[in-house]
Phi, psi and omega in degrees: 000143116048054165334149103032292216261013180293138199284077229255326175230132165300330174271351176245162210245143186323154165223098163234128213236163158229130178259098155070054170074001199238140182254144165239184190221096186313332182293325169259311180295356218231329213230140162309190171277357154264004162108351214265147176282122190239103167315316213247355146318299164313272170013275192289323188279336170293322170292321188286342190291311200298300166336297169273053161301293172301333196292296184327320169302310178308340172210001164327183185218156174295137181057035141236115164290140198270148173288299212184140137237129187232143133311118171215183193252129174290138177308139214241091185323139154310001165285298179312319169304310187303299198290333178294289182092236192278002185256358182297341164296315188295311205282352181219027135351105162242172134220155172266093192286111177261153187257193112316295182304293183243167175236095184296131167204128191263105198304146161204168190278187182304335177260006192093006181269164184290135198274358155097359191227133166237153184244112175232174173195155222237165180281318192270067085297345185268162179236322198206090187266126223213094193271155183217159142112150212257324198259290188279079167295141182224169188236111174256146219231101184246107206265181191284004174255024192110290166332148127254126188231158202223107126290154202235172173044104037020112172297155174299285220295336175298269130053324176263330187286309174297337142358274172322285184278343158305300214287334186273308206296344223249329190286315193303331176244014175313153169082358211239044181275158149240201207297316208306313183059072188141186088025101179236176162240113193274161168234147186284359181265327198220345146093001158300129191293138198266170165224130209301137158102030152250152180232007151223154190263145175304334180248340168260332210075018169282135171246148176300157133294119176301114176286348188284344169242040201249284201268008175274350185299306192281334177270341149262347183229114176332118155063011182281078179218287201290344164305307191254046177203008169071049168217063171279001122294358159288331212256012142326293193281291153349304169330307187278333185312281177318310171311278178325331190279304190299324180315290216279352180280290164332315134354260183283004147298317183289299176346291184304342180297299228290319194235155174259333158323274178336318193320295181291016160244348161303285216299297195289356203246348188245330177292336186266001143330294153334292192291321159329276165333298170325290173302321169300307209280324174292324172307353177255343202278312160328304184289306183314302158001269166326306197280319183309326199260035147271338164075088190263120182295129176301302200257111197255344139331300196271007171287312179313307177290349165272011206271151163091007172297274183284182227259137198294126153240149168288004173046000000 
């Protein structure tokens, strides 16, 4: 892998430092992609290091240093965007730790703290890292298995910056694949790569949150989808939606009892009702989706008192 101590601008001289136990590399992490010292650069990375503080502890690897951290969007199907509408940034909100090693990314919430869930890919897994885009930047990450993933909204100057240090990192760990060739989703108990549609890991038994009770949550309970996937304020407005319909559906149920008049006019009127229902709980169920397969911890107490515990594997 990758050094520590590897020279990412030619013109500046390594800086490695520690923020709250955690080493970073000041020369970079500080600085644009032309190597210039940036206040508002400093600034957001320092802030945002504190913010992913617990994450960071929790899954470095020894004699790995942070690099970068950018803001971005997780990827997002064109269904999800349609269906998100203007809340698609709060629902797929990240950041992005870039290492010497990996590259990490962390779902988080409206103020930047951690949802408690990681994504990583080792660099010699990576073939290509690739920013586009003129008004929106976006990055897309193409690995040795093939994939391609795209993060999205990007700052311009991250966007150069990862560039930049994607061009020293990426020749520097060639030949460095490991079994995955990708994208893996780490656990937050024992730090081992999960496999995907299983919700407890093989190796400590921390258990996820689930989709199958993800979606009967979301087809029975008002906004319960976003609820049990820890997103109550979004799961306000669906809630009241879903609420009012299930009201106006019990409405014209009694109705239909109460009079045999009323009946044939109760059935078209409880089907467009119906549809309505329908159309809510799959758009949460849509969204949820995503958040389940992020791997969301049940019990997040007891992840927490195990973090700095267990014993770290790189997956």
């Amino acid at each position: 892998m990758p050094a520590a101590e590897l020279r990412i601008h030619e013109n500046r001289v390594v800086q490695t430092a520690k923020m709250d136990a955690i080493s970073v590399r000041n020369d970079v992490l500080f600085t644009n992609a032309k190597s210039e010292d940036k206040q508002p650069i400093q600034k957001r990375s320092e802030t945002a290091l504190r913010k992913l503080k617990p994450a960071l502890q929790s899954v470095l690897l020894p004699d790995e240093t942070v690099l970068c951290i950018a803001r971005a969007t997780s990827p997002l199907t064109l269904l999800e965007q349609l269906a998100a509408a203007w809340w698609t940034r709060l629902l797929a909100a990240s950041r992005m730790v870039i290492t010497n090693k990996r590259l990490l990314f962390f779902p988080v919430k409206r103020d930047g703290s951690w949802r408690e869930s990681v994504r990583v890919v080792h660099w010699g897994d990576l073939e290509e890292v690739k920013p586009k885009g003129l008004l929106v930047r976006n990055v897309t990450f193409k690995t040795k298995n093939g994939a391609k993933i795209t993060y999205t909204n990007f700052r311009r100057a991250d966007a150069k910056n990862i560039a930049a240090i994607s061009a020293a990192l990426l020749p520097a760990a060639s030949g460095e694949m490991t079994a995955a060739h990708g994208f893996v989703q780490l656990c937050l108990g024992c730090c081992r790569a999960l496999t995907p549609g299983e919700y407890v890991c093989p190796g400590c038994n921390l258990v996820f949150k689930n989709e199958k009770s993800m979606i009967m949550r979301s087809i029975l309970l008002p906004g319960g989808g976003y609820f049990y996937t820890g997103h109550p304020l979004i799961a306000m407005v669906p809630a009241v939606i879903e609420g009012l319909l299930m009201l106006d559906i019990l409405v014209f149920l009694i109705a239909g009892i109460a009079s045999s008049r009323e009946r044939s006019h109760v059935l078209p009127s409880l089907m467009i009702l119906g549809l309505f229902w329908a159309f809510e709980s799959g758009v949460t169920i849509l969204h949820c989706r995503r958040y389940v397969r992020d791997y969301i911890p049940e019990k997040r107490d007891g992840l927490r008192g195990r973090q700095g515990v267990m014993a770290k594997v790189s997956g």
